[in-house]
Structure formats: structure tokens, C-alpha cells
BAKOL-677161 format. One record per residue (C-alpha): residue in one letter; chain; x, z, y. Coordinates in steps of 0.1 Angstrom, whole numbers, plus 5000, padded with zeros to 4 digits. Layout:
N
NODE   vexmar   vonu     px     pz     py
NODE        a      A      X      Z      Y
...
END
This chain:
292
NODE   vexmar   vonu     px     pz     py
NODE        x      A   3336   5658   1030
NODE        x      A   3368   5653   1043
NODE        x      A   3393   5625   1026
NODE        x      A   3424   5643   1008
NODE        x      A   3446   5614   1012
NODE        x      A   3462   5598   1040
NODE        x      A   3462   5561   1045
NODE        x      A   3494   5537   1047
NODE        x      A   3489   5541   1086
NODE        x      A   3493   5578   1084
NODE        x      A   3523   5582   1064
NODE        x      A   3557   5590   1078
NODE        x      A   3566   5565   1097
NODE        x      A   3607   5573   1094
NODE        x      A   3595   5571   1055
NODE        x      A   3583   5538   1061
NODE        x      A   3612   5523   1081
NODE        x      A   3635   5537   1054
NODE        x      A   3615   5511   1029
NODE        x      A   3619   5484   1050
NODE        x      A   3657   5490   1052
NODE        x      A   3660   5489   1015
NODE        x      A   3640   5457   1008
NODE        x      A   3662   5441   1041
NODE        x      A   3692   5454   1023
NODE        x      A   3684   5442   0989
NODE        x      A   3679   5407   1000
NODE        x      A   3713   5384   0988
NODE        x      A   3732   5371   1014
NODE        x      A   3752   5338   1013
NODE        x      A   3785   5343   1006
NODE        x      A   3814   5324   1029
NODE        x      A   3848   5323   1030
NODE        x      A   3873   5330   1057
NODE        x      A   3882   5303   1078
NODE        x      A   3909   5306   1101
NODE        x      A   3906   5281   1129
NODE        x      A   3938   5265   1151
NODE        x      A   3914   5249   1178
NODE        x      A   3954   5236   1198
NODE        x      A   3972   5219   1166
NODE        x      A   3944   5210   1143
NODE        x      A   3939   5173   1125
NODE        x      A   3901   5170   1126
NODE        x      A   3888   5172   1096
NODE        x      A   3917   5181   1076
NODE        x      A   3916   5219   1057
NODE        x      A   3937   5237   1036
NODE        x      A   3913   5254   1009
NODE        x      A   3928   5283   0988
NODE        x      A   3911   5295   0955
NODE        x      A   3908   5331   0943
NODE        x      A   3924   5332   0910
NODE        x      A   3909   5315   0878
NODE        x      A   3889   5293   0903
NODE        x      A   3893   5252   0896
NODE        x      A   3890   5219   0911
NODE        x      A   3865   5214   0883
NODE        x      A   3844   5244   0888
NODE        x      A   3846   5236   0923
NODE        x      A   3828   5198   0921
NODE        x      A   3804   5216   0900
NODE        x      A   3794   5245   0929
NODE        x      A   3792   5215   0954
NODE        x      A   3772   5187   0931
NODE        x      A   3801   5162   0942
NODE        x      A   3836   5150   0942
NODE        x      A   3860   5139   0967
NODE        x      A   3899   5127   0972
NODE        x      A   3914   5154   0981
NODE        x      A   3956   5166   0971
NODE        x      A   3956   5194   0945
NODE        x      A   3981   5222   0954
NODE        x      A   3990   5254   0934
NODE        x      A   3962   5275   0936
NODE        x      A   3940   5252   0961
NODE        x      A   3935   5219   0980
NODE        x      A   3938   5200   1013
NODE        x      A   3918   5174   1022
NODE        x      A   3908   5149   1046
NODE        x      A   3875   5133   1063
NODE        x      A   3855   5166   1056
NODE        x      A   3826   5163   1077
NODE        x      A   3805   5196   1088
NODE        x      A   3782   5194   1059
NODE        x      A   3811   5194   1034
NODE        x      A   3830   5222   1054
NODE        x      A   3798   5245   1054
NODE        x      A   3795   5239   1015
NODE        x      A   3832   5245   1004
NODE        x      A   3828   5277   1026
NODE        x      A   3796   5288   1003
NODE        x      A   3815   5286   0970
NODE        x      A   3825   5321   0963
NODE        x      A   3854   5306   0940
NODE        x      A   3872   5296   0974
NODE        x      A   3890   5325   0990
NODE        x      A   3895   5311   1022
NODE        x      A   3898   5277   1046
NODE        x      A   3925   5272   1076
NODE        x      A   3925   5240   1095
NODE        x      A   3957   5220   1088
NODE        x      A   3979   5219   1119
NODE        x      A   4002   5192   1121
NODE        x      A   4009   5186   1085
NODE        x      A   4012   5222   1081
NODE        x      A   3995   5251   1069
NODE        x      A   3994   5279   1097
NODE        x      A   3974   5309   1105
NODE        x      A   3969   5341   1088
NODE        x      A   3999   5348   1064
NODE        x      A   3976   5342   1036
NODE        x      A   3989   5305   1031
NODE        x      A   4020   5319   1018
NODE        x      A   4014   5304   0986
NODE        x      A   4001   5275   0996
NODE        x      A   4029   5268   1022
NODE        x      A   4059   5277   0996
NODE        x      A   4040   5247   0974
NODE        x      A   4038   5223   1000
NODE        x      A   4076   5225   1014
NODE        x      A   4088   5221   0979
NODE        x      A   4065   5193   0969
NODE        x      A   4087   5165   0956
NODE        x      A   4067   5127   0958
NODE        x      A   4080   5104   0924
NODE        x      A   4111   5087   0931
NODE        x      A   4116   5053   0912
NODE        x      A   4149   5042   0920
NODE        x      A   4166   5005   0908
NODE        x      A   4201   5010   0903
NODE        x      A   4211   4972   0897
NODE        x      A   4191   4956   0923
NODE        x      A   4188   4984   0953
NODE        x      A   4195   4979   0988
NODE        x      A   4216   5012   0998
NODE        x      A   4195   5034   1020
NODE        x      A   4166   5013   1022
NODE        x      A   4132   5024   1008
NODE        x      A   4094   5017   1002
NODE        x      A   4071   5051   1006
NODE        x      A   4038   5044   0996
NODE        x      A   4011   5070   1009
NODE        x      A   3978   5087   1000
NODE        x      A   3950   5071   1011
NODE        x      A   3937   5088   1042
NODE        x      A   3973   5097   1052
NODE        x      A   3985   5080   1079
NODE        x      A   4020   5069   1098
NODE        x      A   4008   5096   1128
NODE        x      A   4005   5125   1101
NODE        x      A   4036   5114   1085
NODE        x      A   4057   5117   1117
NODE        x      A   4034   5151   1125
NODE        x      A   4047   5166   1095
NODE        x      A   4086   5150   1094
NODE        x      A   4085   5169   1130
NODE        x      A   4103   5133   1146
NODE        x      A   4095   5093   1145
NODE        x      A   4121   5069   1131
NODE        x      A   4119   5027   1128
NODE        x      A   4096   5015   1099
NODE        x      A   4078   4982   1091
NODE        x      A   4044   4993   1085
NODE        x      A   4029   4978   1051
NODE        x      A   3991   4982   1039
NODE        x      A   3991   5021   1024
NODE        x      A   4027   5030   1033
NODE        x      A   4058   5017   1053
NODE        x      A   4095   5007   1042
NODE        x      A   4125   5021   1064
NODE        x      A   4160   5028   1063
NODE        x      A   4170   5060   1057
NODE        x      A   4202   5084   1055
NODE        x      A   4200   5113   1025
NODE        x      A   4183   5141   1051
NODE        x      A   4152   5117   1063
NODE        x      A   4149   5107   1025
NODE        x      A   4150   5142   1014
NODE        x      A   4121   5150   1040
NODE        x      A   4100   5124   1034
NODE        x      A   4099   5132   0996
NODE        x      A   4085   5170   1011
NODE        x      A   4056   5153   1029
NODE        x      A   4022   5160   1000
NODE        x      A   4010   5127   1018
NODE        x      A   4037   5106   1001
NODE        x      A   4023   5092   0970
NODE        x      A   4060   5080   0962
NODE        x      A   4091   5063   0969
NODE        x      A   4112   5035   0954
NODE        x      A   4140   5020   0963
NODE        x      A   4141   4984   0986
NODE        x      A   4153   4953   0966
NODE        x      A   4148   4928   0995
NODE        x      A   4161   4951   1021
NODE        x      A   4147   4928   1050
NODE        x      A   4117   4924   1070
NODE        x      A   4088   4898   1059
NODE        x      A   4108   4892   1028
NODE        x      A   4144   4882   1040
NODE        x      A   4171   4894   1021
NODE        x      A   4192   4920   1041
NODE        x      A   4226   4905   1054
NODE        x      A   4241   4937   1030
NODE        x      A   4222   4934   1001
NODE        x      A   4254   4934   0974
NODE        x      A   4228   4917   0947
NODE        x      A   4209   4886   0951
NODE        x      A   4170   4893   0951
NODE        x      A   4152   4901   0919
NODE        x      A   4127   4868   0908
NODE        x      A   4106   4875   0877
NODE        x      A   4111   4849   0845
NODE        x      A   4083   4821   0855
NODE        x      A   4063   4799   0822
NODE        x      A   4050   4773   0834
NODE        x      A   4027   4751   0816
NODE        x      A   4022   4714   0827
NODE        x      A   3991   4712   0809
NODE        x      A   3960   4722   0809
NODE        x      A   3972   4749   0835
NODE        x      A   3948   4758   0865
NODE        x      A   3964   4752   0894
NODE        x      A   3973   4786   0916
NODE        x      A   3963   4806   0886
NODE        x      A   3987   4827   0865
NODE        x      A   3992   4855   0845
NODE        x      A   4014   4887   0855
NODE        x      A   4033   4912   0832
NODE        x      A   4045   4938   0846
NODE        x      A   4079   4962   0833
NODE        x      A   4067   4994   0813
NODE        x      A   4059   5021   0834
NODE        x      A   4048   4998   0863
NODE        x      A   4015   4996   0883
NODE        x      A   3990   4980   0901
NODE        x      A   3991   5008   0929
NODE        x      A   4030   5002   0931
NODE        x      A   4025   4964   0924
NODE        x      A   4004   4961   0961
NODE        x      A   4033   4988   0974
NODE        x      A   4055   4965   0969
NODE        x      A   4040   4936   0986
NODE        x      A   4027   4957   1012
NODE        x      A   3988   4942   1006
NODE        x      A   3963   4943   0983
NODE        x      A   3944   4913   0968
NODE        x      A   3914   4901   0942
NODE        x      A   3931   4906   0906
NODE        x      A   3917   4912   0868
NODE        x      A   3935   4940   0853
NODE        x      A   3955   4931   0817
NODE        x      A   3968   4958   0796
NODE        x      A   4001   4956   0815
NODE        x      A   3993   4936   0842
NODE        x      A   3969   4912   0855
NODE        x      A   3960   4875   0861
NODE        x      A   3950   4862   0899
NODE        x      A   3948   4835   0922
NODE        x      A   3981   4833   0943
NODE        x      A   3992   4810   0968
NODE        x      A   4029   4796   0972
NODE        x      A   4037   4822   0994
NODE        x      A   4022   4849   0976
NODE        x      A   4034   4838   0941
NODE        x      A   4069   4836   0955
NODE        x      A   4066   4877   0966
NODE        x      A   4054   4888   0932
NODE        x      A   4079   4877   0921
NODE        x      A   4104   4894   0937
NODE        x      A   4089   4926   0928
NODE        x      A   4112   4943   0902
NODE        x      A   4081   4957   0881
NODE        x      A   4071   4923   0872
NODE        x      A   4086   4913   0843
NODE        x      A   4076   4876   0839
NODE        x      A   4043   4851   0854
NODE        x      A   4032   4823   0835
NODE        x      A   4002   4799   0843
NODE        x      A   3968   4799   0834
NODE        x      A   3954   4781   0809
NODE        x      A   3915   4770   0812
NODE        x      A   3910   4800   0830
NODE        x      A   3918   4823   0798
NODE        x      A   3949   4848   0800
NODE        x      A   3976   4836   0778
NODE        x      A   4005   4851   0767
NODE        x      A   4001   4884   0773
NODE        x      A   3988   4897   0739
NODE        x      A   4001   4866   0731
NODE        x      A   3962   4849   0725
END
């Protein structure tokens, strides 16, 4: 008796490969975003990410498990020190519409950075100016970490004299170089030179004498080369080590901080107009400042 049905083996075999297509096509496939490459001008590991809208910084960590530094812009990031691993990831979150190498300081490539572009050359850094005690046309710029001197000058398009300090760089400057170096997204912010001389000498034009802080001394029971630091409202630890162009071992106070200094450092916080006053320290406490 014959068999009335065929086996898998004798069935259509265009039938078959039709099958196959489906279950191929039914598969997901990761997504990635565009990246538009600038192999002659690109910083090395430096991007430009652009969200689609409704897409976050927040929801972004979350897709890649992580956070890094990175400078927000209007609808998207740049970033430094992405390694391949990070790049590949950021690519895999459908939130990010596209990625572009940043060239120079600047976002190039497709047209697409329009947006991100118009942002970027109207970006403004925080200007603290000191009308009493300023040097005319003499400034501290303090930068984001990562950025550096060689991207600055990459993105002011020219080099100019500067005395380089520990995240940033003081220089003279007329209205136009001020102006631009306000537009670079790397320049945390910019405050006007009290000293106006290198490794702390008062400039030959300064008009005022040089700011010194109110100092409490306290012939007893002090510790010697310990004191306590208040700083002017609205003044920080970040623009505190601006200032003095280093950083150093501190405990942070509500509105300042208490630290070992030597002569020559106790004589430079002190010129720093955001510190309002040091005293000594007593026994090793903090005294004074929420008046203990």
C-alpha cells in the first residue's frame, strides 16, 4: 500500500526556502545609530552624540548600566576618553539618533549637527567679574576636566600667551579673544585677574593693591600651619583651586574648608577674592565658622 503523504524531504523545496526567509527575517536585529566619521580632523575619542527627541541623559546611563563626564548640549552630548567599548554601546541605544567625531572643537559632517552646532557657537561659560579689585583685561579661565590648552586653541582657531595653571590658564585678553573664549563648551568659566602678574606678582598696572582676606589669629592653643577658610557667598572649592592654579588635601565646611597650608600657600589663599577671612585652628577642631 502506497503512503498518501509526502515526507518533509519531498515537499516543495521553493516552499521550504520561503520558511527559512521568514524565521531569518523575524529574528531582531541590533539597532545602531549613524555615525559619521572625519578620519583627517578628528580628536580621538571625542563624539558628538545627538538624541532623537524625548530621549535623556538619564535614560541614556540607564540603556548603558553606567555614567560618565561628558558636556550636556541641547538635544545631546559630547564627550571625551570614549574607548571602543563605550562607542559600540552609545551606538546600540536606539534613544541616540546619531554620533559624528568632533573635529577640531567642532561639530562637522552631515548637516544633521545643525542643532547641535547652533548650541555650541552660542554657548556662553559663567563669567564672575570683580569690579573693585580687577586687573583690566586680564583673566583666569578654568576648564573642564579632560579639556585641554591644545583643544582650546583647536577650537579658538589661533594660539595666544597664557600661563598655564592646574585645570585652566590665565591670559591677557582684548574684548574679541574674551568673547571667544567664553564660546568654547570646554570653558567651565572665567573670572576676572586680581593679581594680574605671573607666580603671584602684582602687575606693574594693577590700579588697586592686591585683595588679602581678614586673618584671626589665635596665639593659643592654635596648631601651627592649620587654619580655617570662609569663603564669600557664592564661592567654591572648584574656583577656590582656579584661583591658585593647584589643588591640595582640604576638609570641606559649609562655606569653606580647614587645611594644612604652608607660608607660601597661606599667603595665596589669601589673595583669593572669594575668601572672605582664615583664622587658625584650634586643637585640631574648626572654629569660628558656625561659630562652635
Amino acid at each position: 500500500m502506497s503512503k498518501s503523504s509526502e515526507s518533509a524531504s519531498d515537499q516543495n523545496p521553493g516552499e521550504e526556502s520561503e520558511r527559512g526567509s521568514q524565521q531569518e527575517s523575524a529574528q531582531p536585529t541590533v539597532y545602531q545609530a549613524k555615525y559619521h566619521a572625519d578620519e583627517e580632523s578628528r580628536i580621538p575619542g571625542s563624539y558628538i552624540v545627538e538624541f532623537h527627541p524625548g530621549h535623556t541623559i538619564a535614560k541614556h546611563f540607564a540603556f548603558l548600566g553606567r555614567e560618565f563626564e561628558l558636556t550636556a548640549l541641547d538635544q545631546g552630548y559630547f564627550a571625551d576618553d570614549i574607548d571602543d567599548d563605550l562607542f559600540n554601546a552609545i551606538r546600540r541605544d536606539p534613544g541616540v539618533k546619531y554620533m559624528e567625531d568632533d573635529c577640531l572643537g567642532l561639530p562637522v559632517g552631515s548637516g544633521e549637527t545643525s542643532n547641535l552646532l547652533r548650541h555650541r557657537l552660542f554657548y556662553q561659560a559663567q563669567y564672575y567679574p570683580y569690579e573693585r579689585e580687577r586687573v583690566p583685561g586680564i583673566y583666569m579661565v578654568a576648564l573642564y576636566p579632560g579639556h585641554t590648552i591644545a583643544k582650546h586653541f583647536a577650537f579658538l582657531g589661533r594660539e595666544f600667551e597664557l600661563t598655564s595653571l592646574n585645570e585652566g590658564y590665565f591670559a591677557d585678553m582684548n574684548d574679541g579673544l574674551f568673547n571667544a573664549v567664553r564660546r568654547d563648551p570646554g570653558v567651565r568659566f572665567i573670572e576676572d585677574d586680581v593679581t594680574g602678574g605671573r607666580d603671584g606678582e602684582p602687575a606693574q598696572h594693577a590700579a588697586t593693591p592686591v585683595h588679602e582676606a581678614e586673618y584671626y589669629p589665635f596665639l593659643q592653643d592654635r596648631v601651627p600651619g592649620a587654619y580655617i577658610v570662609e569663603f564669600n557667598a557664592g564661592h567654591s572649592i572648584a574656583k577656590h583651586f582656579a584661583f591658585i592654579g593647584r589643588e591640595f588635601e582640604l576638609t570641606t565646611l559649609d562655606q569653606g574648608y580647614y587645611a594644612d597650608l604652608d607660608d607660601d600657600l597661606f599667603s595665596t589663599v589669601r589673595r583669593d577674592p572669594g575668601v572672605k577671612y582664615l583664622e587658625d585652628d584650634i586643637l585640631g577642631v574648626p572654629f569660628g565658622v558656625d561659630e562652635i
